[in-house]
VEXDREN-2710 file (C-alpha; in Angstrom, 1 decimal):
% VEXDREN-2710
k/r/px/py/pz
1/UNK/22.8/-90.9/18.2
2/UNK/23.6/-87.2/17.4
3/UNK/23.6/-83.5/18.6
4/UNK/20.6/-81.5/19.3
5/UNK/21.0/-78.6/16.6
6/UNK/19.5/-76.8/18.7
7/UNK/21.3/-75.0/21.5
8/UNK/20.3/-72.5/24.1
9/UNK/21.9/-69.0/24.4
10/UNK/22.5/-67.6/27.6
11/UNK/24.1/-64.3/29.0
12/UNK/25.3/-64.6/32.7
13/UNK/24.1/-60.9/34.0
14/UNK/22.2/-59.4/36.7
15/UNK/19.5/-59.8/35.1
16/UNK/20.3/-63.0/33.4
17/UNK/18.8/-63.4/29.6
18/UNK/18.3/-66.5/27.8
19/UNK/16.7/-68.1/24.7
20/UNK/16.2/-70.7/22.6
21/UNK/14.9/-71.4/19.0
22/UNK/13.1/-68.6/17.2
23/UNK/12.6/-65.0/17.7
24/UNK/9.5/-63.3/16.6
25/UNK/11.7/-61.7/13.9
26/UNK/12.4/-65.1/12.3
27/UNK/8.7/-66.7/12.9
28/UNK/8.0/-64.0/10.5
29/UNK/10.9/-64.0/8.5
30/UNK/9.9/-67.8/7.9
31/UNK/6.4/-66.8/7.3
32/UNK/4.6/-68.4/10.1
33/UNK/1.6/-66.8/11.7
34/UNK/3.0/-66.5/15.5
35/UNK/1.7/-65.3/18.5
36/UNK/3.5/-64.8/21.6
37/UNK/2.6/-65.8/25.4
38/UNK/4.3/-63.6/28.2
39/UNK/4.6/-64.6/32.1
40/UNK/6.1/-62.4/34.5
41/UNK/8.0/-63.8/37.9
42/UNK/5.9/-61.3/40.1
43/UNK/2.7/-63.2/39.0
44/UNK/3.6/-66.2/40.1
45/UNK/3.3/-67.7/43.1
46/UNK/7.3/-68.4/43.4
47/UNK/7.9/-64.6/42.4
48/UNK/5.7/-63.5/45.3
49/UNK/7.6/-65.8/47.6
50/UNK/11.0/-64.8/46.9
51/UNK/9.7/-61.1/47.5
52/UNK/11.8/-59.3/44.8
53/UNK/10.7/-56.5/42.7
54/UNK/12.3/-58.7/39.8
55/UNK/10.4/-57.5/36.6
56/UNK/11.6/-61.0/34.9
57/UNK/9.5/-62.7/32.5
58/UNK/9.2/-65.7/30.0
59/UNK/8.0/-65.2/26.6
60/UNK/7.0/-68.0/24.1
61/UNK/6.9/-67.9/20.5
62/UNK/4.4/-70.3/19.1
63/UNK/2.8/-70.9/15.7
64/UNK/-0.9/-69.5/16.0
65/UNK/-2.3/-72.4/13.6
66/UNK/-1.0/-75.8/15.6
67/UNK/0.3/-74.4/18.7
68/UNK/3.7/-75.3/18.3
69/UNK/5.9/-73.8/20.7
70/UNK/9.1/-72.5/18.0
71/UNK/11.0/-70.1/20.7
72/UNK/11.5/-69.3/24.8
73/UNK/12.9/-66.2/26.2
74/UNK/13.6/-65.2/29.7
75/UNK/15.0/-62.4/31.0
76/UNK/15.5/-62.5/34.7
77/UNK/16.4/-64.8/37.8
78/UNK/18.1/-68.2/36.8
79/UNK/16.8/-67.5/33.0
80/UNK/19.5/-69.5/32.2
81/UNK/18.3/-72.5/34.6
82/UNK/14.6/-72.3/33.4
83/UNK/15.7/-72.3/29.5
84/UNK/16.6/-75.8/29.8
85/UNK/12.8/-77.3/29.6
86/UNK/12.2/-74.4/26.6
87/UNK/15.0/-75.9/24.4
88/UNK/13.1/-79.6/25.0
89/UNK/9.8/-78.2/24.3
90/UNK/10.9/-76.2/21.0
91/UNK/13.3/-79.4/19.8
92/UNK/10.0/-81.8/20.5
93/UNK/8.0/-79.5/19.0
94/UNK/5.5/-79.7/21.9
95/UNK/2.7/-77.4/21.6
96/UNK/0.6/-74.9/24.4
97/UNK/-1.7/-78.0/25.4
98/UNK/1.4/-79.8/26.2
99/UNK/2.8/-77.5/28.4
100/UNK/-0.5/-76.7/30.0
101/UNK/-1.4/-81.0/31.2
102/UNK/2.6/-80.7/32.5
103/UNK/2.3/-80.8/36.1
104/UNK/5.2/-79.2/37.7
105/UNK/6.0/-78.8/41.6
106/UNK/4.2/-76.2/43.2
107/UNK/5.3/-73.4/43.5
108/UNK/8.3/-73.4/41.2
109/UNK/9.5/-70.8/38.5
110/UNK/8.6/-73.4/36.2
111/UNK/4.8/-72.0/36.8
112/UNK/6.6/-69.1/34.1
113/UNK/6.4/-71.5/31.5
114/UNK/2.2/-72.3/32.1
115/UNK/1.4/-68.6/32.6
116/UNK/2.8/-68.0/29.3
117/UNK/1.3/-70.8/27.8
118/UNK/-2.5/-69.4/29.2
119/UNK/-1.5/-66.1/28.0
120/UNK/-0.9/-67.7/24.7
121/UNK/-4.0/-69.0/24.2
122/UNK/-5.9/-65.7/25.2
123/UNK/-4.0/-64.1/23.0
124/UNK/-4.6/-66.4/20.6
125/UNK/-8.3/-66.9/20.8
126/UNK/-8.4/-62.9/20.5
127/UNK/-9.3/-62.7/24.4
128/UNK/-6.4/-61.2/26.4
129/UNK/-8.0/-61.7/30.0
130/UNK/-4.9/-59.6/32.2
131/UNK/-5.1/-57.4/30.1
132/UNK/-8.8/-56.5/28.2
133/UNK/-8.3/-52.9/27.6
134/UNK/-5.2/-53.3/25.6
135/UNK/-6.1/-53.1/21.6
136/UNK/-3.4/-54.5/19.0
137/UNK/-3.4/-54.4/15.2
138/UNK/-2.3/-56.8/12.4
139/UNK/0.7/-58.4/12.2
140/UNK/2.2/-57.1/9.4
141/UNK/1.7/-53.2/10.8
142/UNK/2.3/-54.0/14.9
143/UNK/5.0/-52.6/16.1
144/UNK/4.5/-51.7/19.7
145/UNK/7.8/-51.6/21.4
146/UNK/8.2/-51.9/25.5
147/UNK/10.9/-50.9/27.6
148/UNK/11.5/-53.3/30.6
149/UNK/13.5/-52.1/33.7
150/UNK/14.8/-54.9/35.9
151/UNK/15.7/-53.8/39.6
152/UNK/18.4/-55.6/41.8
153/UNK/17.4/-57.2/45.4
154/UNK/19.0/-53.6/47.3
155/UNK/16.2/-51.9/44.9
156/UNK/19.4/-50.4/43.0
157/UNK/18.4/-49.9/39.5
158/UNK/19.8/-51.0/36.7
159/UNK/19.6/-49.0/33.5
160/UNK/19.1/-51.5/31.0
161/UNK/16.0/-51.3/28.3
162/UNK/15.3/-54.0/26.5
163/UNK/13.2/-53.3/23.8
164/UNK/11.2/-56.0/21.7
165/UNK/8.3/-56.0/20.1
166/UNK/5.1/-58.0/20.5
167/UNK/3.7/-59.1/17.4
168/UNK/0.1/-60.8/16.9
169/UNK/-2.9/-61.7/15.4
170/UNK/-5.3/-58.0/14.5
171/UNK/-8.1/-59.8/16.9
172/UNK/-5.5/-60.1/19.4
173/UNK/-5.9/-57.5/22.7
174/UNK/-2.3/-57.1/24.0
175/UNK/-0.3/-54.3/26.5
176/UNK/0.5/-50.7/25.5
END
C-alpha cells in the first residue's frame, strides 16, 4: 500500500540509543498534555539475568488524556532491536492499556516496554509508587534534568551524560 512515515532512529554505540515518534519537546510543542513512563533494564527480570550494571532504560511519551503512546526511547543494550515494537505501537496509536494486556515471553527485554507503561499510569494518576518521595511541579515550569552514566560489561566507564528532562503533570511525584 504505502510507506510507514514513520521511521525509527537508531545510533549503533556502546550504549546503543534509539527512538521513535515524539520527543517530550514536540508533545509540547504540539500542545499535548504528555506524561512520560520510564523502565530501567536492571529492574527487570531479563536485566538481572544478564548481570550487567547496564543503566539502560525505555521511556514512553504518551498523551495524559487518552493514553496514546506518541514516542519510545531507549538508551542501552539492543535499543535498537527493542525500538522496533515502539514504532508499531506509536504508528497504531496503541495506548498504555494496550501495551499492558500484551503478553510477551517471559523474561524478555520486552518486560521494558510494560514497566514503563505501569510507570506511566502512576505517574499519571499522580501516584509514583518506585518512587513516592519524589515531588514534581507543573508542566509548563518542570525542568528537572538527569544525567545518566551507562557502564560497559569490564565495569569501564563511559563518560557520556545524557541529559533530558522529564516533564509532567503538577500532581505527578517523579525522581530528583
Amino acid at each position: 500500500d504505502s510507506v510507514s512515515k514513520i521511521f525509527p532512529y537508531g545510533i549503533y554505540t556502546i550504549p546503543e540509543v534509539s527512538m521513535v515518534g515524539m520527543t517530550e519537546k514536540e508533545a509540547a510543542d504540539n500542545e499535548f498534555h504528555y506524561n512520560t513512563g520510564i523502565s530501567w533494564v536492571r529492574d527487570i527480570a531479563r536485566g538481572k539475568i544478564q548481570g550487567s550494571p547496564d543503566d539502560g532504560f525505555l521511556k514512553l511519551v504518551f498523551d495524559n488524556d487518552s493514553k496514546v503512546i506518541l514516542g519510545v526511547h531507549i538508551i542501552g543494550r539492543i535499543a535498537n532491536e527493542l525500538i522496533h515494537y515502539g514504532m508499531s505501537l506509536v504508528h497504531e496509536k496503541k495506548t498504555l492499556d494496550h501495551v499492558i494486556s500484551t503478553v510477551f515471553n517471559y523474561p524478555t527485554f520486552h518486560d521494558l516496554y510494560k514497566y514503563a507503561a505501569y510507570d506511566g499510569l502512576g505517574n499519571r494518576s499522580g501516584k509514583n509508587i518506585k518512587n513516592p518521595r519524589k515531588v514534581k511541579s507543573s508542566p509548563r515550569e518542570a525542568g528537572c534534568f538527569y544525567n545518566l552514566k551507562l557502564f560497559l560489561k569490564n565495569k569501564q566507564k563511559i563518560h557520556l551524560i545524557l541529559n533530558f528532562k522529564i516533564v509532567l503533570d503538577s500532581n505527578v511525584l517523579q525522581n530528583r
